[in-house]
N, C-alpha and C positions, 0 to 999 in steps of 0.2 A: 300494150304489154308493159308492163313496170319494170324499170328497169333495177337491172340486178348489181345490189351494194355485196360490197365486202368490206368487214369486221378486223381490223389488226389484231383485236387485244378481244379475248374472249369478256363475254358480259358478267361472271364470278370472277375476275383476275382477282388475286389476292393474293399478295406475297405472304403474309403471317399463319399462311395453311402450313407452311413446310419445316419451319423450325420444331412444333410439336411431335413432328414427328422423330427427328432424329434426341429430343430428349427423351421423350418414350422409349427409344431403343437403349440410350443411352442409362435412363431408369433398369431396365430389364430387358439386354437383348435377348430376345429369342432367340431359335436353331442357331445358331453360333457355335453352341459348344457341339452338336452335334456334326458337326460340316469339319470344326476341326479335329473331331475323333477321326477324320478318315484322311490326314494329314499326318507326316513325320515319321511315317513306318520306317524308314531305313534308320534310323535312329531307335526307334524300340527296337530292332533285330539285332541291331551292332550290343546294345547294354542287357540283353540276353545275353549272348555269347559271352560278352565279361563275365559274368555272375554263375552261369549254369554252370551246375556238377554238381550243387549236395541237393539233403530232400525239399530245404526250401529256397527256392531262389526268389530274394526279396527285390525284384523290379517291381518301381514304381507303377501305379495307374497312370495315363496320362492320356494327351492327346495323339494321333497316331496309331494306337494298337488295333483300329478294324481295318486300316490301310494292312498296317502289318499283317495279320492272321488273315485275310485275304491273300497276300502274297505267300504265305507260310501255305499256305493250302496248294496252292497250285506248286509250287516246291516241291513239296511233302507228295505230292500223286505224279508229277511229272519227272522228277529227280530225285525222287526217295531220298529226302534229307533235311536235316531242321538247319542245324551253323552253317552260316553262312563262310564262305569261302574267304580267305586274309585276304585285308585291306592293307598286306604291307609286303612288296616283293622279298621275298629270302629266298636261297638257294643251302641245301642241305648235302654235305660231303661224306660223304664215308670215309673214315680217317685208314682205313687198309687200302682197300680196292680204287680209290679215287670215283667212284661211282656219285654223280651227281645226280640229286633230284629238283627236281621244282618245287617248293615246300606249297602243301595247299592244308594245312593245320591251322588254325586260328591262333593257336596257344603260341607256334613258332614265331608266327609272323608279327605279334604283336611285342612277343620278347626280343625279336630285331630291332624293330621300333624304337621301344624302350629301353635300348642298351644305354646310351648316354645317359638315363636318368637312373640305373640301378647298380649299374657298372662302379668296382669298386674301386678305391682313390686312390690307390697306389697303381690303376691303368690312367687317371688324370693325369698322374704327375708325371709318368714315364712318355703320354704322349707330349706331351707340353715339353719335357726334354727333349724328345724329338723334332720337335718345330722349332727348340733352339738349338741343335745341331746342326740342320739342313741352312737353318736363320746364316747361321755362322759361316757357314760351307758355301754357301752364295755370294757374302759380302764379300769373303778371300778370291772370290772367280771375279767378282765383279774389280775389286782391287788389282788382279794382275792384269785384266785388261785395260783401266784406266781407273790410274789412282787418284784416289778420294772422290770414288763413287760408291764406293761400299754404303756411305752413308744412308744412299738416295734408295740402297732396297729395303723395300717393305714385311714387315716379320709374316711371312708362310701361313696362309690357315689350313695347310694341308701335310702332313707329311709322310714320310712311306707307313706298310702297313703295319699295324698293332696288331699283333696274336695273344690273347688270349686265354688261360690255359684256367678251367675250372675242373674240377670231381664231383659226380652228381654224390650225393649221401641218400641214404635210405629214402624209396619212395613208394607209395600204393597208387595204382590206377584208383582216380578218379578222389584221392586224399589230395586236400589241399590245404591252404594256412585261410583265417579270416581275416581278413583286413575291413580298412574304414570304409571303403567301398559296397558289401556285403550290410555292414550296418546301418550303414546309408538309408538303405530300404527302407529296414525297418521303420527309424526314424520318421522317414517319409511317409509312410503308412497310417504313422502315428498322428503327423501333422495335418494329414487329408482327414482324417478323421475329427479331428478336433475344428478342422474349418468347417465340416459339413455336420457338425451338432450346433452348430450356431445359431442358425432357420429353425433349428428341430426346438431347442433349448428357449428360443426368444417368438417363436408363433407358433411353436409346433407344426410347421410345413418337416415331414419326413422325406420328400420329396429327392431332395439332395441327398440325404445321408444313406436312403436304397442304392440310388444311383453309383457312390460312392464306395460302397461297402462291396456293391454286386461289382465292381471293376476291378475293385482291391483285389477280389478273390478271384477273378477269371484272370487278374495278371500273374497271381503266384501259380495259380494250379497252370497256365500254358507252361508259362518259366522251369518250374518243377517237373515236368515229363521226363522219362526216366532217359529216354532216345537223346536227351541233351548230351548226358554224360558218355554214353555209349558213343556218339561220335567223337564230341571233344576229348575224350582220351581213348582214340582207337591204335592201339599198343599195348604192346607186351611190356612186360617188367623185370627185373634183373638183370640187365642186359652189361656184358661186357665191351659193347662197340665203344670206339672213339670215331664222334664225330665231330662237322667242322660247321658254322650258321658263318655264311657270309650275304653281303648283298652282291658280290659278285666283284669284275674286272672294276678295281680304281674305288673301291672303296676303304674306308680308314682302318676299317677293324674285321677281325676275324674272331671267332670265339670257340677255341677246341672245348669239347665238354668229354671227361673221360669215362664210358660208364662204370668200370668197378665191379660190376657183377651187385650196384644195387638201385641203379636209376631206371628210370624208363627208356626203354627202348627209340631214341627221336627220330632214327630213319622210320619204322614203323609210321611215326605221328605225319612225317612230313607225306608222306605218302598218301593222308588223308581218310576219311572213315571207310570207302566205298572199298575197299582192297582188302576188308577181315570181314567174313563172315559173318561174327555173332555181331555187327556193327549196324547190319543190313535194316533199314526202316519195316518194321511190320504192319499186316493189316490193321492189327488191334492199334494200334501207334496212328496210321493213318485215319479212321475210325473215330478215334478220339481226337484229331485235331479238326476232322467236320464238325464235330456235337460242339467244338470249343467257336467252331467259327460261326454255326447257327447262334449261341448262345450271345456274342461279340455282338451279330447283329440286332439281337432283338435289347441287348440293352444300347444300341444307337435309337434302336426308335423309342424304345423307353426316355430317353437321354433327350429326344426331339420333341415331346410329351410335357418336359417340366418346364413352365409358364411362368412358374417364380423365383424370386432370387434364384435365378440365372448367374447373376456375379457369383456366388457362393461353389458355382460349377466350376466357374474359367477358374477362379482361384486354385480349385482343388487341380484340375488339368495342369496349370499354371505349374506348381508346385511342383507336379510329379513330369513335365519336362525336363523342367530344371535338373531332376535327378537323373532322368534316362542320359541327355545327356554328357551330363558331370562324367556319368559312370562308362558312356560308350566311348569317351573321348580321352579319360584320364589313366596314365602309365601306372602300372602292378609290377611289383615283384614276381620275380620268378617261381615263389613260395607259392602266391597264391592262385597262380598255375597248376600247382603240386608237382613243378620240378623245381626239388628242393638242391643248391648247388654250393659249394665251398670254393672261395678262389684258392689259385695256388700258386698262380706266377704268371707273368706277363712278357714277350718276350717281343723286341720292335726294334727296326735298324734303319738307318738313313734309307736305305736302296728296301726294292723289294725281295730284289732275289739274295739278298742276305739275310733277309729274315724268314725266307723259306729255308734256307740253308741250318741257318739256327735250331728252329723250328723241330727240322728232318733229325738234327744232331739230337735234340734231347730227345724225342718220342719218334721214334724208326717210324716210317712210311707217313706219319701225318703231314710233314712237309712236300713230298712227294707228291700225296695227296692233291695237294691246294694246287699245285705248278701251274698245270692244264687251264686252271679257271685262271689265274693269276698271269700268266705268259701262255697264251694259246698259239702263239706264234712258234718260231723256228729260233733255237738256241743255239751262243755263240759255243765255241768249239770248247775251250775254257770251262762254263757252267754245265755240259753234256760228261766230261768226266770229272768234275767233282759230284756232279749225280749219281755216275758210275759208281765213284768211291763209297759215296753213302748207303746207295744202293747194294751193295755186298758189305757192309757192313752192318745195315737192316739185318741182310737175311741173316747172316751169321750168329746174330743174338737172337734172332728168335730160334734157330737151330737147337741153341747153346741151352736157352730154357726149357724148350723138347725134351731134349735130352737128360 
């Protein structure tokens, strides 16, 4: 019997097999763009909700939207609902009854958010006053306990709380302002298109620019369903309440919004779409977010199909991430919300319960209001009847106006 060899190294070993290959991909990778279409949905879901409310909502094509409209689907039939729920905790007041909600709004929660970037400068200056009050108010504590250590304290980056006082101005469900974000799209639309006439213009490979075009338009017509606006603005209009956006116990800022008898309704909004009726998801609605998801899918495999200039695909995906996220990420005004607001004064004190006190004094019961969230605890004897006092002197004016 012969005895039996073993081979280390195969008899084709060849190391210069394997670099062709990753230039070849690198020339034209294939499925690539298809694999990352089914990537980054919670990003195209978020720069939805930015956008939706008019009839066209310009969100980019991108990579991501067959991840997303898969999840939209199962949504859509399992929770009857397209917006996605705030990604920013707020807490929503009733400025009479002190009735607190959990805000579950998109629009509230992201204008919490965005307060320090919209918020107007005459609340900069008055907090920064206040962190050199409390600044000051320290260094003298620290001085009568041991002199010339004032020095050694450090300026505050916190100080009591800032109230807020705006008046909503005339507002329509579902009207809102356009800003750079909204044109964005476009833009973006414009730029994918002109990346995927490039193959077409210089081989004639159309390849890309179907691919392109057919995404462009299945991403405006999902964005565009009418069930967008119907939830993001599920609320009445004209509404007289004064209410209160806070993040809650130990945060900086408060913001009273008064309605006037012409803003929208925000307790409605905080309360979320599933609480009004006409807000409810329908068959037709459901229905048409299958045919959008069939549709999604067949241009993945359309998408998994095109063999050439591949780079002209990622570009075009490329492009329109860039924008979902720009737009899922980046702080709006209140306008283009469509709650349109005017400041009107700002009102903030070293302590907190002096600026609930303040608060209580200009607009009866809104200081009241906040206490409970603000001091959940048990009150000194002292702050229980100057409440008392305030408290009959609320009712009295508003008797007085009755009357």
């Amino acid at each position: 019997m012969a005895p039996v060899s073993f081979s280390l190294f195969a008899r084709n070993f060849n190391l210069s097999t394997t670099p062709p290959l990753f230039t070849n991909q690198l020339n034209n990778p294939t499925d690539i763009f298809s694999v990352l279409l089914i990537l980054g949905g919670d990003v195209v879901n978020r720069a939805i909700a930015q956008l939706a409310g008019p009839r066209v909502t310009p969100v980019a094509f991108s990579f991501g939207w067959v991840a997303y409209i898969m999840t939209a689907l199962v949504t859509v039939i399992g929770e009857h609902r397209l917006m996605p729920l705030p990604d920013s905790p707020c807490h929503v007041i009733n400025g009479k009854t002190g009735y607190v909600r959990t805000n579950r709004s998109w629009i509230l929660g992201r204008m919490m958010r965005d307060y320090e970037v919209w918020m107007d400068l005459r609340i900069r200056r008055h907090v920064q006053d206040m962190l050199t009050r409390r600044w000051d108010k320290m260094r003298e504590e620290a001085e009568r306990h041991r002199p010339g250590s004032g020095k050694m304290i450090a300026r505050p980056k916190r100080a009591g709380l800032c109230v807020s006082v705006y008046r909503a101005e005339r507002a329509q469900i579902g009207r809102h302002a356009y800003d750079w974000l909204w044109y964005l799209g476009l833009v973006t639309a414009g730029v994918q298109l002109g990346i995927a006439a490039i193959p077409l213009g210089v081989e004639g490979d159309w390849s890309v620019m179907l691919v392109t075009g057919a995404g462009i338009g299945l991403s405006i017509a999902t964005g565009s369903l009418r069930q967008w606006s119907r939830e993001k603005w599920a609320c009445r209009g004209e509404t007289r309440k004064t209410v209160v956006l806070t993040r809650g116990n130990g945060s900086q800022h408060a913001i009273v919004i008064v309605g006037d008898g012409k803003g929208l309704d925000l307790e409605d909004l905080a309360a979320g779409p599933g609480e009004m009726e006409d807000t409810k998801l329908s068959r037709m609605t459901q229905a048409v977010v299958t045919v959008l998801a069939v549709l999604w899918t067949l241009l993945l495999i359309l998408a998994a199909g095109s063999t050439m200039h591949t780079w002209f695909l990622l570009a075009v995906g490329a492009v329109g991430i860039a924008e979902n996220i720009l737009v899922a990420g980046s702080p709006r005004m209140p306008a283009a919300y469509g709650v349109h607001l005017a400041f009107q004064e700002v009102i903030g004190e070293a302590k907190v319960m002096d600026t609930l006190f303040a608060v209580e004094k200009a607009y009866p019961h809104v200081g009241r209001s906040m206490l409970d969230t603000f001091f959940p605890g048990k009150l000194r004897s002292k702050e229980l009847a100057r409440w008392e006092e305030l408290g009959q002197l609320a009712d009295a004016m508003e008797k007085s106006l009755k009357e």
